[in-house]
C-alpha positions in Angstrom: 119.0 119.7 123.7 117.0 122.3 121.7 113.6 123.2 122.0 111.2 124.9 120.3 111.2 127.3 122.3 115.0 128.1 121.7 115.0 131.2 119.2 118.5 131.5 118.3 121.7 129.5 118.2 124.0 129.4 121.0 127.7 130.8 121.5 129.5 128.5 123.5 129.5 125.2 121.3 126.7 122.2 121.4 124.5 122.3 124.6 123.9 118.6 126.8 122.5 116.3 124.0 123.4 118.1 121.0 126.4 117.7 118.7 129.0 119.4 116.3 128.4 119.2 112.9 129.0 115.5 111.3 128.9 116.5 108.1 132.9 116.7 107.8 132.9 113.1 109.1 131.2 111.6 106.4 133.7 110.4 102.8 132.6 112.1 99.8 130.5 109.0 98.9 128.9 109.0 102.0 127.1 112.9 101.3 124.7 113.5 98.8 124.6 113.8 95.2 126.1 117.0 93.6 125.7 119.6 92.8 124.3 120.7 97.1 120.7 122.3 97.2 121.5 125.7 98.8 119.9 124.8 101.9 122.6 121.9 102.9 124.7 123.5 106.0 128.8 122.3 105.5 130.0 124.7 107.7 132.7 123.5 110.4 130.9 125.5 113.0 127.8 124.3 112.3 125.7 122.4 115.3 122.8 119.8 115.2 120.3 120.3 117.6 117.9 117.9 118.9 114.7 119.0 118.2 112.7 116.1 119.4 111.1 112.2 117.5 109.1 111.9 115.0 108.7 109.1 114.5 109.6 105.3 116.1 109.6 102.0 114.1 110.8 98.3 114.4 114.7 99.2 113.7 114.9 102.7 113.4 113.4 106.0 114.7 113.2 109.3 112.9 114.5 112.0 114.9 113.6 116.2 113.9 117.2 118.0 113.7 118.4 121.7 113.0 121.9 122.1 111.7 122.8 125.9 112.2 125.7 128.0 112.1 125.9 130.0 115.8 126.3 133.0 115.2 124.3 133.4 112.3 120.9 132.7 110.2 122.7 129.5 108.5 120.3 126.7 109.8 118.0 124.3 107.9 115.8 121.3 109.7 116.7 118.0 108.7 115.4 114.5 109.4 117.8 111.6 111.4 117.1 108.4 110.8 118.7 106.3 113.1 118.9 102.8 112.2 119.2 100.6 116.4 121.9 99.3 117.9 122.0 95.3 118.0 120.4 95.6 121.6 117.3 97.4 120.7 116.5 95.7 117.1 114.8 92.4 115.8 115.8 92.9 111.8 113.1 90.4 111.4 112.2 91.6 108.0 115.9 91.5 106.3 115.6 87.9 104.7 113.4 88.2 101.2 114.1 91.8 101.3 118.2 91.7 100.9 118.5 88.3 98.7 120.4 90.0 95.6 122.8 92.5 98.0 125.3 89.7 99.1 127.9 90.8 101.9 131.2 91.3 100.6 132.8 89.3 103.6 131.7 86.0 104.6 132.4 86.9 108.0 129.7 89.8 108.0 127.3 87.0 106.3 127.9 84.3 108.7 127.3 87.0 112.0 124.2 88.0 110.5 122.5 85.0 109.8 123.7 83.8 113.4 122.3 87.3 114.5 125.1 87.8 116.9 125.6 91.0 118.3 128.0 92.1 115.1 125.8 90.6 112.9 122.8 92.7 114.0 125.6 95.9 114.2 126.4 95.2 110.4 122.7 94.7 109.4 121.9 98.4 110.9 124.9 99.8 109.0 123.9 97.8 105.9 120.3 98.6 106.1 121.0 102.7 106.6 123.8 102.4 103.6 120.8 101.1 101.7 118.7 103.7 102.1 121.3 106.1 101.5 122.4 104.7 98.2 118.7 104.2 97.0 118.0 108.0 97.7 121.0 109.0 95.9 119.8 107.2 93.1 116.2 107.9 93.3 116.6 111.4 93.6 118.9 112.1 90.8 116.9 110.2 88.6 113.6 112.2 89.6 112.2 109.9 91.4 110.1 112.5 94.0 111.7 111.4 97.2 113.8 113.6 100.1 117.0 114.9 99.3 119.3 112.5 101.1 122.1 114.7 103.0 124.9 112.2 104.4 125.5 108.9 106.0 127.4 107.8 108.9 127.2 104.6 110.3 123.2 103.7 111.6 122.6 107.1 111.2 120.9 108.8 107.6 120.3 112.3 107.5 117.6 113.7 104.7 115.9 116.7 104.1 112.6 116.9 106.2 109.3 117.2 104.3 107.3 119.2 106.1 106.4 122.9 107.2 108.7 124.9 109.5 109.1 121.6 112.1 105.6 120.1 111.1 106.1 116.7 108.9 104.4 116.5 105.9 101.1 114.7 106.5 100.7 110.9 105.5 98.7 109.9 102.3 97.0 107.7 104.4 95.8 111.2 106.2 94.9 113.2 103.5 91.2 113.9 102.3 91.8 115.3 98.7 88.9 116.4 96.5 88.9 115.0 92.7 91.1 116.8 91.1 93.5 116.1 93.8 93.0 113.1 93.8 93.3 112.5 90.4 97.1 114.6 90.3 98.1 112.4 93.7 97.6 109.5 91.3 98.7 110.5 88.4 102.2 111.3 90.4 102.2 108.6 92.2 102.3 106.2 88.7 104.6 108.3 87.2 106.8 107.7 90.7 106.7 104.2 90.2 107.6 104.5 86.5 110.6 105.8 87.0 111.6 103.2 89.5 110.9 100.4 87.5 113.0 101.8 84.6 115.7 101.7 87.3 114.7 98.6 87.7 113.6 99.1 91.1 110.7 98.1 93.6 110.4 100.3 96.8 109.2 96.6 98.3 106.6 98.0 100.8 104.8 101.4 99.5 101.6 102.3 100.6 99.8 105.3 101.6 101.6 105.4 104.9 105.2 105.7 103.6 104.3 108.3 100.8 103.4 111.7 102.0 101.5 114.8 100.6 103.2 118.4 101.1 102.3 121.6 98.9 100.4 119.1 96.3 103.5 116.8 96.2 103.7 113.4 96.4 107.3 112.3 98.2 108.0 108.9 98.9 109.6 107.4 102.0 111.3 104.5 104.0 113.6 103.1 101.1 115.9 100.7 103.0 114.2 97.7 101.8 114.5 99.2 97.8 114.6 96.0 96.1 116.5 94.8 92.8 114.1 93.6 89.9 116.6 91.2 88.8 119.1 90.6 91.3 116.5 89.3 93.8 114.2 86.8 92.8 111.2 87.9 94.3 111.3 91.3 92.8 108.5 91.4 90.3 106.6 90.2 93.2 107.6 93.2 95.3 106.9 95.2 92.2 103.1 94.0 92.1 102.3 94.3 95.7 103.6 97.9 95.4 101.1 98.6 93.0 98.0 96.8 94.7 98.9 98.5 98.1 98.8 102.1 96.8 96.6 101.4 94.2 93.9 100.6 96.7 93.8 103.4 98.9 93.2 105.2 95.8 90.7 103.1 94.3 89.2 103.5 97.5 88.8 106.9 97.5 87.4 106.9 93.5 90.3 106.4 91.3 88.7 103.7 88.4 90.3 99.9 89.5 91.2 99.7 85.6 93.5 102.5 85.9 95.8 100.9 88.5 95.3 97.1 86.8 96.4 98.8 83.6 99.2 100.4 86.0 100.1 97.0 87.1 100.6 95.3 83.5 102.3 98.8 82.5 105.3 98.5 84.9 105.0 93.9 84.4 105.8 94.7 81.0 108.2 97.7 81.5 110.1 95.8 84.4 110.4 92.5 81.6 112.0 94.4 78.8 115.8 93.8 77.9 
């Protein structure tokens, strides 16, 4: 495994704990929208080396990569999420959130509602395709969220927000003055805009899944993205979105009018034909 303390790339393959490139594994569909940002490694030499977690949650954990080129200064950091195997996950919170996807197999629907071991193996790989597909969309639409790289199987690989291998802090950690303030808003309506014209609801935003880095507001944690119309609880989704954010700025000054009128803005957008 690579440290930090590991300057350059080694000559002799993928130390203990480290891999070759997966990028080649992965079908077209399964790699990010086109055309690459010039930081994505596709190299067959490349390697990913384990840098170390960043962070743990209920079914996955977010693990700090670099995918370099030995030999060379190709290399670029990259967040893994890695969505647990059936023996270390719950997927308590699949229910209201996936009403509206529908597995294609009745098999695959049947294992997961009996939460059998291949029904919790297919909820992982259903809930890491998610997020992969709502990235994809999100980000070509200019929705301000990470640049999602590939998927392969539990596993999604995005770029990593942050500084050299620091994450981006959490809103929830930030202290901006006004005028900050006032842009962190303004970018974090325009965010949810453009999700419900796409007639999405990220279905559990807040200030601890959006983070702040160089003035930016990015948004995170998108396997739960629900469908405004496929699922019937959408709208509702929609509105807690709004109150959930929306406080932690009011909070902090931003006038409570401002997010009601947010709220009624996106009711009304979301309702249009």
């Amino acid at each position: 495994m690579r440290t930090e303390f590991d300057e350059g790339p080694v000559d002799d393959g993928p130390p203990e704990g480290d891999r070759w490139t997966i990028w080649w594994e992965s079908e077209p569909l399964q790699r990010g929208p086109e055309p690459l940002p010039e930081w994505v490694v596709t190299d067959h030499g490349a390697v990913d080396y384990e840098l170390g977690i960043l962070k743990t949650g209920k079914e996955a954990d977010v693990f700090l990569i670099e995918r370099a080129v030995p030999g060379t200064d190709r290399a670029v950091v990259l967040a893994s999420k890695r969505y647990r195997s059936a023996e270390h996950t719950q997927f308590n919170r699949a229910g209201d959130y996936m009403a509206g996807r529908g597995a294609k197999r009745s098999r695959d629907v049947r294992a997961m509602a009996k939460r059998t071991t291949f029904g919790l193996e297919q909820a992982a790989t259903r809930w890491a395709a998610a997020e992969f597909d709502a990235l994809k969309r999100l980000y070509t639409a200019g929705v301000p969220v990470p640049y999602p790289v590939q998927v392969l199987g539990r596993e999604v690989l995005m770029e990593f927000i942050g500084e050299g291998r620091a994450a981006a802090p959490r809103l929830a950690e930030t202290r901006p003055d006004e005028d900050e303030l006032d842009s962190l808003w303004e970018q974090a309506a325009e965010a949810l805009r453009r999700m419900t014209e796409l007639g999405f609801a990220h279905g559990d935003l807040s200030a601890y899944n959006t983070v702040v880095h160089d003035g930016r507001l990015v948004v995170l944690d998108l396997p739960q993205v629900v469908d405004l119309y496929a699922n019937p609880l959408g709208f509702g989704f929609l509105s807690r979105d709004v109150e959930n954010l929306g406080s932690w700025f009011t909070a902090r000054g931003i006038p409570r009018g401002e997010v009601d009128a947010l709220q009624a803005e996106l009711q009304a957008l979301a309702a249009m034909p």
